[in-house]
N, C-alpha and C positions, 0 to 999 in steps of 0.2 A: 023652767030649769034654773034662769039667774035668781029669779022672786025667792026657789027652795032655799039656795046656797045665801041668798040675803039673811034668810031667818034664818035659816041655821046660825049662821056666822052671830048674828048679833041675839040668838038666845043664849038664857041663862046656863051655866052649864051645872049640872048634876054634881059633877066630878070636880072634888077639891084639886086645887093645882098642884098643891105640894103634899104628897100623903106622908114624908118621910121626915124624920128629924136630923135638920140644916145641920146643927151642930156634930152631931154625930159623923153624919157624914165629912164634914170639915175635920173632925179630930183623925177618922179613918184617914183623908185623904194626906193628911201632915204626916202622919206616919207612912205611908208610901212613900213618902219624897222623902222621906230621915231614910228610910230602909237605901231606895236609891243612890241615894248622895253616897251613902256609907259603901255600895258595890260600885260605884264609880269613882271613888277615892283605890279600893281594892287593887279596882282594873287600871286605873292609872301607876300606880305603885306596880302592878305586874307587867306593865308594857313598859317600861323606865328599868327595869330589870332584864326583859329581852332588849330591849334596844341595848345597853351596855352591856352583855353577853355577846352579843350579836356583833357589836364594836371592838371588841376584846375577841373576837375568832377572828374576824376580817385581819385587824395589826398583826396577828399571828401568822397567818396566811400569806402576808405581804414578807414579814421576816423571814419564813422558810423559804419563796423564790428567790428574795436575794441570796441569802445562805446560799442557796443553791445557783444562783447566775458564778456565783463567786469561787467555789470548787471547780466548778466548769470551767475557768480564765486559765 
């Protein structure tokens, strides 16, 4: 059983290692990350937009109970 797994391990293989061209794949994969970069600038710019929405109802909300403690006195 060890002797198979010897020879196998250190025969020659049939099977080119890289059947694919590097480069290619390299240019694909640069363009994934530009595409990314560009929806994660997006989603940043849209969470910076809720959060100051979000901040701007809160102060509001605070202003109306006081308004409102204050007609109450």
């Amino acid at each position: 059983m060890i002797s198979k797994f010897i020879q196998w391990f250190f025969s020659p293989s049939e099977v080119p290692i890289a059947d694919v061209d590097v480069y290619s794949k390299l240019i694909e994969l640069q363009e994934r990350i530009e595409a990314l970069e560009a929806e994660n600038v997006e989603n940043s710019i849209c969470f910076y937009e809720l959060s100051s929405s979000i901040d701007a109802v809160d102060a509001r909300i605070d202003i109306i109970t006081v308004e409102g403690f204050k007609n109450d006195v």
